[in-house]
N, C-alpha and C positions, 0 to 999 in steps of 0.2 A: 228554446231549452233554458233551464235554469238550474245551479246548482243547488242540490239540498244536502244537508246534514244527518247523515243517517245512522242511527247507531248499528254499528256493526255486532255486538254481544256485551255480556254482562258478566260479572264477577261480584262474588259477596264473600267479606270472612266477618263469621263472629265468634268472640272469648268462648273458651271451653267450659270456662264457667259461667252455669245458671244461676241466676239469684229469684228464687220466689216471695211470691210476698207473705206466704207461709214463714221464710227466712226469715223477711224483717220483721215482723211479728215479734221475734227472738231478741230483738237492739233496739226498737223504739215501739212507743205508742202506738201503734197502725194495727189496722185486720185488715185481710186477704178480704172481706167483706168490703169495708169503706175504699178502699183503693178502684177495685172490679166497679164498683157503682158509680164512683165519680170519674174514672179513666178509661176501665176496659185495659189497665194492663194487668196480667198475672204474673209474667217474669220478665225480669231484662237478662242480659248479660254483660259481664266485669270482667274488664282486662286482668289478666294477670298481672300480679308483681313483674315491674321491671319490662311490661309490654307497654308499647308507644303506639301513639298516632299514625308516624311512620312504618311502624312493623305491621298494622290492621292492613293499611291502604298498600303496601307491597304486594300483601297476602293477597288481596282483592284484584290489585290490578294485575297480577300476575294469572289470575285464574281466567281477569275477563281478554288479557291478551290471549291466553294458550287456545279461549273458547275461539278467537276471530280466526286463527289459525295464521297468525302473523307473527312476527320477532321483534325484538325491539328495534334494531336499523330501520323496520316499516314505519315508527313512530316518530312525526315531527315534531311534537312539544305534550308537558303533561301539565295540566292543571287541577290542581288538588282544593277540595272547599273543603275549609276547616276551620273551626274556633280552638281546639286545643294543641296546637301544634307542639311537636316536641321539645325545640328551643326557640329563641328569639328571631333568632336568625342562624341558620340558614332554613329553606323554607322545608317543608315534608314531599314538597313536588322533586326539588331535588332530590330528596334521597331515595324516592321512587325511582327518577330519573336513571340513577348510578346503580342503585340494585338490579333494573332490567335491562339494562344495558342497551340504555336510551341516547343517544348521540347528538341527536339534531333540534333545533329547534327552544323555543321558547321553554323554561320551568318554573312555576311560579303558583303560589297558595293564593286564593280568595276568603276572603270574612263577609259573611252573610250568617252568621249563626245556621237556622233551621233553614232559613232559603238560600244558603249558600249552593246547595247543587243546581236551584234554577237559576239563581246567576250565573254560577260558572261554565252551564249550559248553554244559555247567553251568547257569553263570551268565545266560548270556543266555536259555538254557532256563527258568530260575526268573522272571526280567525279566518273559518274554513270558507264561509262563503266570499270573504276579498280574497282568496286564494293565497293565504300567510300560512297557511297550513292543508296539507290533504288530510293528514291523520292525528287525532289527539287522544291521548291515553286523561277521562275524565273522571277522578277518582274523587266518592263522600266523606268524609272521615271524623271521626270526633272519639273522642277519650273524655265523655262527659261526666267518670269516677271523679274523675282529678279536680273537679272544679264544685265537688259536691259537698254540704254541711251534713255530712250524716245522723248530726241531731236535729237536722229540721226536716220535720216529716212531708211539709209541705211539697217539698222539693226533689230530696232524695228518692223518692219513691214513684219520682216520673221517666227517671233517664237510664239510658246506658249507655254500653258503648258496643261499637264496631263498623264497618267502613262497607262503601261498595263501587261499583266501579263500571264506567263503560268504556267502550272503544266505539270514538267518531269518523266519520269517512264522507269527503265530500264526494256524493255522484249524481250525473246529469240527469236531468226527471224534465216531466211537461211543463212544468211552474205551477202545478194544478194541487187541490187539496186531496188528490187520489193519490200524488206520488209519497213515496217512503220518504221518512226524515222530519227533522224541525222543520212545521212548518211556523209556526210564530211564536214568540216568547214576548214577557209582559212583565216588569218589575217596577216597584215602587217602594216608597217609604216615608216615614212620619218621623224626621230624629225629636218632634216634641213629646215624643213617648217613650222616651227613651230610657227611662228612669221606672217602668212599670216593667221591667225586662232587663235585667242585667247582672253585670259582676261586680264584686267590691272590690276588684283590685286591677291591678296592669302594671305592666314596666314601666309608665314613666309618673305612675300616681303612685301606689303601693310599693312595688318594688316583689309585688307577690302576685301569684295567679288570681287569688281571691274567690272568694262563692257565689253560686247563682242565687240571685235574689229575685223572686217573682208577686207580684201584685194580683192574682189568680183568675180572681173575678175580672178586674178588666183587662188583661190580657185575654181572655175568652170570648169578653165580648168584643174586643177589637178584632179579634180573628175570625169570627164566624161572620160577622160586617164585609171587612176585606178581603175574604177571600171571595164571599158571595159577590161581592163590587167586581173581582180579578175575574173571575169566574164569565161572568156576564160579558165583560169588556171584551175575552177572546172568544166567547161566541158569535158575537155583532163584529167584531173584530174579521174574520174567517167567514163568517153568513153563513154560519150552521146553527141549528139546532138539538136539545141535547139528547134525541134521541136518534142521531148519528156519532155520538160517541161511542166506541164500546165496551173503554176504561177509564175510571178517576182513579190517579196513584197518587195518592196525597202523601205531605209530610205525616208520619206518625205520632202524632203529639196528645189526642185524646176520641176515644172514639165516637162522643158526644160532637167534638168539631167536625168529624168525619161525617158520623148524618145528618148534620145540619146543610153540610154542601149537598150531599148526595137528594135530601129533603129540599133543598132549592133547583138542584135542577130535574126535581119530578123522575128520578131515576133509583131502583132498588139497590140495598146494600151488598145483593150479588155482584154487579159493576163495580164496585171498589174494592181497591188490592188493600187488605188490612193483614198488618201485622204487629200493629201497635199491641196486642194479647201478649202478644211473644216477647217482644225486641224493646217493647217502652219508644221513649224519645231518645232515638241517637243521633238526634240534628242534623246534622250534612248527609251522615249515613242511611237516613231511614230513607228515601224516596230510591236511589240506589239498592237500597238493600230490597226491600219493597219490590221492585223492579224485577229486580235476579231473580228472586223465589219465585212472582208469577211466569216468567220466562221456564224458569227449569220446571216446576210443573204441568206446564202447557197451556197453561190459563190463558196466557198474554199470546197471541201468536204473531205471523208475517202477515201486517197489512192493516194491524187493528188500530184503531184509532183513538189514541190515548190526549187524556188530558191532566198535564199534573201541576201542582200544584204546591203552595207554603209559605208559613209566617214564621216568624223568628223577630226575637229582640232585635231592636231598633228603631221605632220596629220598622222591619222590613218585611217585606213580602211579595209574591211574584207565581205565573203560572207560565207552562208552554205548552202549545198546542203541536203531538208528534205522532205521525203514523209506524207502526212499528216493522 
């Protein structure tokens, strides 16, 4: 017997406000035409005034608790991915924590930008299987308004925001790639790239949150490289092949990156969960979010064999291989 990491259910909140690229049309230089062609998004959504990191990933984790049918005394630690957290310190995991009234266990934010939820998948993954946890409340989160140049089109017109959320549960299976749960996760990184993907500011350089500043082109090409590289490694990795998958839930970041993976491993773009149309890049949140919606759908069911997947500034990036 061996233990796996099983997601027990899912939770997604996004801002009430839509932003179309019809909208930006109205503030900058852009058409709803050049966006659709190079991206495939047509709206994101924008937190409200005065709505935080922490209030998304409450909202989220609150919905993916109520779905497991659990309370928070069942929950022994939360770990929140996130690049825009609300303040310095203390983290968003805490305040999740204390909103649900979370008692036990470990609370604590990760930084991965865009692959911050397959790290902190990872991580609670490693938690639950040395048995430092049975249950973890694992929430995406990003408020990627706050950190946006809305006169640079380049940018602006990729992200959003809103959070999603699972609930993890170690239980006994065969050790087999047939049982439910993580079965393996993959992460890496290049910090000599670090500068093709970033922010101009921080606490101890600026003293400001600063804006995202991106390199486009070879951020593209590093992504569609690296993921193909990740991609492969948990195939050979596992001794499967990809037409024993029967999902890729990738980060949402463009949908040109999305058929390139899909167009590597010989598999159609009915197999992958897109939402990136909808939602844009809401980094931590979109594979989470992603997720939820094929779940509540029906798409994604009990048993299917997922592979997800994502790159982010630093660059980082990382996939895991999870039957659902």
């Amino acid at each position: 017997m061996s233990l796996r990491t099983v997601i027990l259910s899912c939770g997604a909140y996004l801002p009430e406000r839509a932003v179309t690229n019809f909208d930006l049309e109205k503030i900058m230089d852009t058409s709803d035409e050049w966006i659709v062609q190079r991206t495939g998004i047509r709206q994101r959504h924008i937190a409200a005034e005065g709505e935080t990191t922490a209030d998304m990933s409450i909202a989220a984790a609150g919905r993916a608790l109520k779905a497991s049918g659990l309370s928070g005394s069942d929950i022994d630690g939360v770990i929140v991915a996130t690049s825009t957290p609300d303040t310095t310190f203390p983290s968003v995991a805490v305040k999740v924590q204390a909103a649900l009234g979370i008692k036990n266990g470990p609370s604590f934010d990760v930084q991965a930008v865009c692959a911050g939820f397959v790290y902190a998948l990872s991580v609670a993954d490693s938690l639950i299987r040395t048995g430092a946890a049975k249950r973890i409340l694992l929430v995406g989160a990003d408020k990627m308004s706050s950190i946006l140049n809305w006169e640079d089109r380049t940018t602006s017109v990729l992200f959003g925001d809103g959070a999603g959320a699972v609930v993890l549960e170690g239980i006994e299976g065969a050790g087999t790639i047939e049982d439910r749960g993580i079965i393996s996760t993959h992460l890496h990184a290049n910090g000599n790239l670090k500068d093709i993907l970033c922010v101009n500011g921080g606490v101890s350089s600026t003293g400001t949150a600063g804006h995202i500043m991106m390199e486009g082109k070879e951020v593209f090409r590093h992504a569609v490289a690296e993921l193909a590289n990740v991609v492969t490694e948990v195939l050979e990795h596992n001794k499967i092949t990809p037409d024993q998958l029967d999902w890729i839930v990738p980060h949402q970041a463009n949908i040109r990156i999305l058929e390139s993976t899909a167009k590597k491993l010989g598999m159609s773009m009915d197999k992958v969960i897109v939402t990136v149309d909808r939602h844009g890049n809401t980094s931590a949140a979109s594979i989470p979010l992603a997720l939820a919606e094929a779940v509540e759908s029906g798409r994604v069911k009990r048993g299917d064999l997922m592979l997800i997947e994502a790159l982010g500034g630093g660059l980082v990036w990382g996939a895991a291989l999870a039957r659902f």
